[in-house]
N, C-alpha and C positions, 0 to 999 in steps of 0.2 A: 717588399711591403713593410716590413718591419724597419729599415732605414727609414724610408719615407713620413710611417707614425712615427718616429726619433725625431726627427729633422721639424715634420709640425708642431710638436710637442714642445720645444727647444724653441722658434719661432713665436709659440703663443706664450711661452714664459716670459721670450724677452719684449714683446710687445704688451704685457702685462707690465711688468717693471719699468719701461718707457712711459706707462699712464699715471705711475706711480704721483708724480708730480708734472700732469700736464701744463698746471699753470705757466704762463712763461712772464719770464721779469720784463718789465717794461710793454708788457700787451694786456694782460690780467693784473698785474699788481705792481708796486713800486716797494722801494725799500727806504722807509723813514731816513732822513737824518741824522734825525736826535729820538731815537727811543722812546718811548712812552710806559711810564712804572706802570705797574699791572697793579690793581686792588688786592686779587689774592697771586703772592708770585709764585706758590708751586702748585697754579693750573693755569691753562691756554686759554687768555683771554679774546675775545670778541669785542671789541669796542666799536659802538656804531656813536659816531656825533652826528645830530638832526636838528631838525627845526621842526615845530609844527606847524609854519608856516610856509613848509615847503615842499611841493606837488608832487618832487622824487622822494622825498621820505614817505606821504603820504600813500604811495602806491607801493613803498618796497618793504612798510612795516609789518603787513599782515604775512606777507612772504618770511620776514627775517624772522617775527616771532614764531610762526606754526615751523621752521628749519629749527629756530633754537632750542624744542623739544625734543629734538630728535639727537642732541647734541650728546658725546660719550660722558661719565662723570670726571673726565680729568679737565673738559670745557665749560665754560658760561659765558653767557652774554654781558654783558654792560652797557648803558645810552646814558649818555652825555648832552644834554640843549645846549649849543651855540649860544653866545652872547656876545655879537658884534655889537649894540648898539643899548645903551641902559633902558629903553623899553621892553628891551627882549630877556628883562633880569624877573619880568609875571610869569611868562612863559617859561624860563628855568626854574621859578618855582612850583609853579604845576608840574613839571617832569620829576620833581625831586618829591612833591608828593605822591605821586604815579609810582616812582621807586620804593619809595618807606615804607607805604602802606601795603606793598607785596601787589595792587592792583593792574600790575601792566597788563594781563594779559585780556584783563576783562575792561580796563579804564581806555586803553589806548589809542583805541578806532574811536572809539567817540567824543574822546579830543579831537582829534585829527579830522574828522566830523565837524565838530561845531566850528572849527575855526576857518577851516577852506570852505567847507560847503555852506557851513549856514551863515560864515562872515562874522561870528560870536566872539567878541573882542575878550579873551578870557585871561589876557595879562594883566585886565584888571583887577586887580582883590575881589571888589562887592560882587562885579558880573560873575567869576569864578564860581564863588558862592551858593549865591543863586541857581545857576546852571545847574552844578553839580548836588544841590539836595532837591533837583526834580528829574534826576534821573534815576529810572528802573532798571535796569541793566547791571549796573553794579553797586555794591554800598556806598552812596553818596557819602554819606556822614562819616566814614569812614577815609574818605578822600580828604575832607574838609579838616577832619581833626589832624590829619597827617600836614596839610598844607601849613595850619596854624601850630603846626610845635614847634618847638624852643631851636632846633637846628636846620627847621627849613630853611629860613632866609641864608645860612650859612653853606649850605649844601649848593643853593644856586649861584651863591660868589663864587662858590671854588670852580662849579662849572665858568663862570664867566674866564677866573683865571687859567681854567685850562683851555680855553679858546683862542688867547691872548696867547701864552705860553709853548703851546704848540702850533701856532699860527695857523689853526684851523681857517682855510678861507671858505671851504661849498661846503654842501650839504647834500647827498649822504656820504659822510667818510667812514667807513669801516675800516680798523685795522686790526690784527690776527695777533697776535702777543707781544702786542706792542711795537711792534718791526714792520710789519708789512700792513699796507694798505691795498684796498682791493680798488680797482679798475672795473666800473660799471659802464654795461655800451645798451643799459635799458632792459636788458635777457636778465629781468633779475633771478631767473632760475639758474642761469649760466652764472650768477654770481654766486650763487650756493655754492656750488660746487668748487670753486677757486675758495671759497670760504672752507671747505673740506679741506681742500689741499693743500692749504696752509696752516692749518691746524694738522694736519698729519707731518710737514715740514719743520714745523716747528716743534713739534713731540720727538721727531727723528735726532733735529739738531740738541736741543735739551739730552736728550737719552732717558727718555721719559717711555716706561713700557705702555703698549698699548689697553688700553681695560676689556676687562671681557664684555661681552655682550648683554647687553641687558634679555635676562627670561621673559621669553614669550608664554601670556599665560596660555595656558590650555582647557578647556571648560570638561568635567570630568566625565568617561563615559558611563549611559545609560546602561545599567546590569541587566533588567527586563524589559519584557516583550510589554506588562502595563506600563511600566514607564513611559518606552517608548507611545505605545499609544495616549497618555495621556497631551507628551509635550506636542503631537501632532496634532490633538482636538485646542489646543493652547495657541495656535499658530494666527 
């Protein structure tokens, strides 16, 4: 009996360590080219290029953002707007407003909203505007002042040239520190997880230690018996 727990034991290690990096090259993900600089280079970058023009980013945003929470502190995200064509230079500058003003998490879907669903042409300046200081949901004016400062329009050239530059051609391209680009087949939850395991690949390859876990709060125990009865009439 005690062979047999050895032998399982042994078995479940190594098919632990085969999961390690289940992603496989050429089915989940691809291997860049030409590399792509990372913003900050000593952490594991996430770069997603979008469009808010485009039906698979619009379904796989709210997914990528509520994952990028959960992200360790040696990760972040980063989004980059597409600029194949110099109308699409409105729309990089709303994303680079969206970025500045720290509003991605609350601005995002309702971009993505107005342009697919409601058809709201918001690469316009004035329409932009407008839109965005009649909406409740997040600090409009906030978005507006971020859009008209001094390095917006500069923030969305440079996305243009890195569109050009790295010849981003679809949309959604994520790639993982710069190296690897992920392989989407619609499972954007299947996509998470090769986004996991390439951020764990990539920390392996760097030699980068793993961080520890972020504290789970714990809410403190009740000492008495009133206590406890008060929080039960509070229920």
């Amino acid at each position: 009996m005690k062979l047999k727990t050895v032998l399982l034991t042994a078995v479940a290690a190594l098919a632990l360590t085969a999961n390690v990096y289940a992603a496989t090259e050429g089915k989940d993900y691809t291997v860049l080219p030409k590399p792509i600089p990372q913003s900050q280079a000593d952490k594991i970058e996430v770069l997603e290029f979008f469009g808010y023009f485009c039906v698979h980013c619009y379904h796989l945003d709210p997914v990528l953002l509520k994952h990028a929470k959960t992200f360790p502190s040696d990760t972040y995200l980063r989004t980059e707007h597409v600029v194949w064509q110099p109308e699409m230079l409105g729309f990089a500058r709303v994303a680079a407003a969206v970025n500045s003003s720290g509003l991605k998490y609350q601005a995002n879907q309702a971009v993505f909203r107005a342009v697919y669903e409601e058809k709201i042409n918001l690469a316009d300046s004035a329409t932009f505007k407008q839109w965005a200081a009649a909406q409740k949901s997040f600090d409009g004016k906030k978005l507006i002042a971020a859009y008209d400062s001094f390095g917006n329009q500069a923030q969305a050239k440079r996305m243009e040239d890195l569109t050009n530059t790295y010849q981003i051609s679809g949309t959604p391209t994520v790639i993982v520190g710069g190296k690897y680009q992920v392989k989407f087949t619609g499972d954007w939850q299947a996509g998470m997880k090769t986004i996991d395991e390439l951020v764990a690949k990539v920390r392996t390859e760097r030699g980068m230690k793993t961080p520890s876990a972020k504290p789970v709060a714990v809410a403190p125990a009740l000492k008495s018996k009133g206590a406890l009865l008060a929080k039960a009439a509070n229920k």
